[in-house]
C-alpha positions in Angstrom: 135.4 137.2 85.8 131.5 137.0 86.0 130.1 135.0 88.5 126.8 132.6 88.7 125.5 130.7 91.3 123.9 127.3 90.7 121.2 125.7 92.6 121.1 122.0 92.0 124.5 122.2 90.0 125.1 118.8 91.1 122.4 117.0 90.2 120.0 117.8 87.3 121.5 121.3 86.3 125.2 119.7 86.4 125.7 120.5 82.5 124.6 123.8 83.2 127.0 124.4 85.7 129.9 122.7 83.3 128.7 125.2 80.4 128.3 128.3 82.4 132.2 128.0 83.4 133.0 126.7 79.9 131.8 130.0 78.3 133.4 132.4 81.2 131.4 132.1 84.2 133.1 130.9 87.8 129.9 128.8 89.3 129.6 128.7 92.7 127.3 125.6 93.1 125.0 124.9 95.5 124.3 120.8 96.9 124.3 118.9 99.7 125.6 115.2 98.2 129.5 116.1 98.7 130.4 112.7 96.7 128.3 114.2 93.4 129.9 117.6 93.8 133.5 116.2 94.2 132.9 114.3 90.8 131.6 117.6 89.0 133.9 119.9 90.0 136.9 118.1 89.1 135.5 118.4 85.5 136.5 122.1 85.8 138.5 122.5 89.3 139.7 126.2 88.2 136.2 127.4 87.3 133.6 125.3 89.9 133.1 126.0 93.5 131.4 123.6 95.2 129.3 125.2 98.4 128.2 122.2 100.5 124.9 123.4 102.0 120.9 122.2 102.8 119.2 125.3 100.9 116.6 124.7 103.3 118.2 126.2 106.4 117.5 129.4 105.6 120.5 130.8 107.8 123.0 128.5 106.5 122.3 129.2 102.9 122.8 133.4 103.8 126.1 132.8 105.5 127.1 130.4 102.2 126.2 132.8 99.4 127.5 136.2 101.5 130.9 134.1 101.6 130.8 132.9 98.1 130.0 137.0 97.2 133.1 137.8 99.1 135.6 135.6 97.8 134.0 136.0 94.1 132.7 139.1 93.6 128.6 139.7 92.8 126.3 136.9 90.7 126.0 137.7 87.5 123.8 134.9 86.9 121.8 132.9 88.8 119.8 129.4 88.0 117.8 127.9 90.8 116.1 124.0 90.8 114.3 124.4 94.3 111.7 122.1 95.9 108.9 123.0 96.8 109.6 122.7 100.6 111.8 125.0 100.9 109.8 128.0 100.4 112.4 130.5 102.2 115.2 129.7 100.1 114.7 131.6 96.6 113.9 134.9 99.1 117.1 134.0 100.5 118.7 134.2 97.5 117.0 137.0 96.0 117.8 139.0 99.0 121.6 138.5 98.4 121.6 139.8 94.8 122.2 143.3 93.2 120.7 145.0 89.9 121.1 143.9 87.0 121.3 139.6 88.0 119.9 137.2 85.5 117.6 135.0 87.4 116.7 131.4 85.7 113.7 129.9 88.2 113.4 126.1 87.1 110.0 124.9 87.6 108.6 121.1 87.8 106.2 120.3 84.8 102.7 121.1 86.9 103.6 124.0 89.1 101.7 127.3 87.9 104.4 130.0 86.8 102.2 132.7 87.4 101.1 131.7 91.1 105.1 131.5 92.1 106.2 134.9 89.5 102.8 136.3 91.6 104.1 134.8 95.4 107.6 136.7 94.9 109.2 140.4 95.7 111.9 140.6 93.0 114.4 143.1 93.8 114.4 146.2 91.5 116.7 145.8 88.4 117.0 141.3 88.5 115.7 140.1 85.7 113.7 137.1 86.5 112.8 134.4 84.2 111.2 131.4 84.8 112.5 128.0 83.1 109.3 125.3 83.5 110.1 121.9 82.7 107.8 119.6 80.3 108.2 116.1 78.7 109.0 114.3 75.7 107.0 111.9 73.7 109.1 108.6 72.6 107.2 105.9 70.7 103.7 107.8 71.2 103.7 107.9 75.0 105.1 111.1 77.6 108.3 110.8 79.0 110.1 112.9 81.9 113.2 114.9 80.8 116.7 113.5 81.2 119.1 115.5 83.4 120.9 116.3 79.7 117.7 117.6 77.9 117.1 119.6 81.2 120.7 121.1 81.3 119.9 121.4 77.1 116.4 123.7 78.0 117.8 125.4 80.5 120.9 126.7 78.4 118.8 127.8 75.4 116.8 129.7 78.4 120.0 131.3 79.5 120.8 132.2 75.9 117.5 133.4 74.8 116.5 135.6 77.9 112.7 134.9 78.0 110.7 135.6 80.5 109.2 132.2 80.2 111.0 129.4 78.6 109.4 125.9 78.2 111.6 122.5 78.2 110.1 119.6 76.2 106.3 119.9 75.5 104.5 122.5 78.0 101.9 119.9 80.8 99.2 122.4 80.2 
């Protein structure tokens, strides 16, 4: 069975998570709000494995995806939501992957794609693409994205592979 890893698969990306084991995947999903993740991964028990864990200790976050490697082989795929304070923990991540991983990097509406793509070492052979979030108008005035139309975007992203993939109406 493939195997993804979901950052914030409990929260924003939760949809994502549900589809990803929906069409095949386990997800092995990444949150620290145990009540949130109880509620999603009843949706899909067999398929969902919650891994309680504060991306932001750096050392934690290694032990938790070497374990989740162990018991479920290599990620496949990977889609990470990351704040910006936690600078360590998308090197953490990348570190733990082999070729040929599908990496989905979902950025807020103003961060500047190119100055994170530039600010990382991708390992040779993960294919990293970068998911930047917009808004939607309603009634002539900007919006922020629902957790739905987020999940929506970064799906299509997933399905159509690009390099860069906007949600909603690009900021810039």
């Amino acid at each position: 069975m493939k195997h993804a890893l979901v950052i914030g698969g409990s929260g924003m990306l939760a949809g994502t998570a549900l589809w990803l084991a929906e069409v095949g995947y386990h997800v092995s999903i990444i949150g620290r709000d145990a009540e949130k993740m109880s509620r999603l991964t009843e949706q899909a028990s067999a398929r969902l494995s919650a891994i309680l864990v504060d991306y932001r200790d750096e050392l934690r976050l290694k032990e938790a995806l070497l374990r989740s490697i162990a018991i479920h082989g290599d990620f496949d795929l990977v889609v990470v939501w990351i704040h910006s304070d936690a600078a360590d923990a998308l090197p953490c991540v990348l570190s733990a992957l082999r070729g040929g991983t599908d990496v989905f990097h979902v950025l807020g509406s103003r961060t500047n794609s190119s100055d994170v793509r530039n600010g990382l070492t991708i390992p040779e052979d993960v294919r990293y693409h970068q998911v930047q979030l917009g808004y939607q108008v309603e009634k002539g005035e900007r919006r922020w994205l629902t957790n739905e139309e987020i999940a929506g975007g970064v799906i299509e992203a997933i399905q159509e592979k690009k390099t860069h993939y906007v949600v909603g109406f690009a900021t810039k």
